[in-house]
N, C-alpha and C positions, 0 to 999 in steps of 0.2 A: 435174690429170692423175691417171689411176686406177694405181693399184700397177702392175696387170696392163703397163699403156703405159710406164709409167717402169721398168722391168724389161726391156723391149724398147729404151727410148730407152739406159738404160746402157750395155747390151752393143754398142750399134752406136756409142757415146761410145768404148769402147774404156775407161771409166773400172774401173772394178771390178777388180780382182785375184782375184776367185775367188767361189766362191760365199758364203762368210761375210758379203765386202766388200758383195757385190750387196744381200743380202738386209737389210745395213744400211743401207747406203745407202738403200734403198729404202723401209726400215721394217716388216720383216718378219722372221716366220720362216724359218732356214735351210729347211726343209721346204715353208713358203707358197712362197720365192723358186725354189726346184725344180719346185716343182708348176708354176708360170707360167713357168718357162726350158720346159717338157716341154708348154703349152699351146701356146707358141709354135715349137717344134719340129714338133708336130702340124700346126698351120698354115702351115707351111713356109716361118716368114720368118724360122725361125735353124736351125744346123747345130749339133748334137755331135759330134765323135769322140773316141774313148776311147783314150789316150794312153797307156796305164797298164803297154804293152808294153815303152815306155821305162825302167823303174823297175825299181828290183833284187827281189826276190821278197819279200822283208821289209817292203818301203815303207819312207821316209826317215823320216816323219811332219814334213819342212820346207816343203814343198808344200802349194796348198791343196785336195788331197784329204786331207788329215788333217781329224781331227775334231778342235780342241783340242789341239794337240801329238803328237796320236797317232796311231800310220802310217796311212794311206791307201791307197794303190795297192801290191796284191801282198798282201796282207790280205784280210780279210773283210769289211771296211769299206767306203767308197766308193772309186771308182778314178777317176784324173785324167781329166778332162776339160776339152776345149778345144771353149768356144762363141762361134761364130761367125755374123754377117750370110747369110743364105744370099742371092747373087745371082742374078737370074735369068737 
């Protein structure tokens, strides 16, 4: 099975915790495993929403919108997100 499919199959396993997880999971870079979450976004067989409204303006950095322990969301960094199955 190619990266790109097993990247698809996780997120619909519900298995991954984040993007770190995914991208290990799967054998890749954090950045490769974005770049195919935002392939499949394109293709409209998964959803993002950017969650990051929820989080206090500092970022926690416990989340996995941190980079390595370092805050995430409310930052300049990445901001949380929640990928999901898009149904049709």
């Amino acid at each position: 099975m190619s990266a790109l499919r097993q990247v698809l199959e996780e997120v619909r396993s519900g298995r991954a915790r984040g993007l770190d997880d995914l991208a290990a999971r799967v054998g890749v870079s954090r950045d490769e495993a974005s770049a195919m979450v935002d392939h499949w976004v394109r293709k409209g067989r998964l959803d993002v929403t950017d969650l990051s409204a929820a989080c206090s303006s500092g970022g926690c950095g416990s989340c996995p919108s941190g980079d390595h322990g370092s805050p995430g969301c409310g930052t300049s960094g990445p901001v949380l997100l929640a990928i999901s199955v898009r149904r049709p």
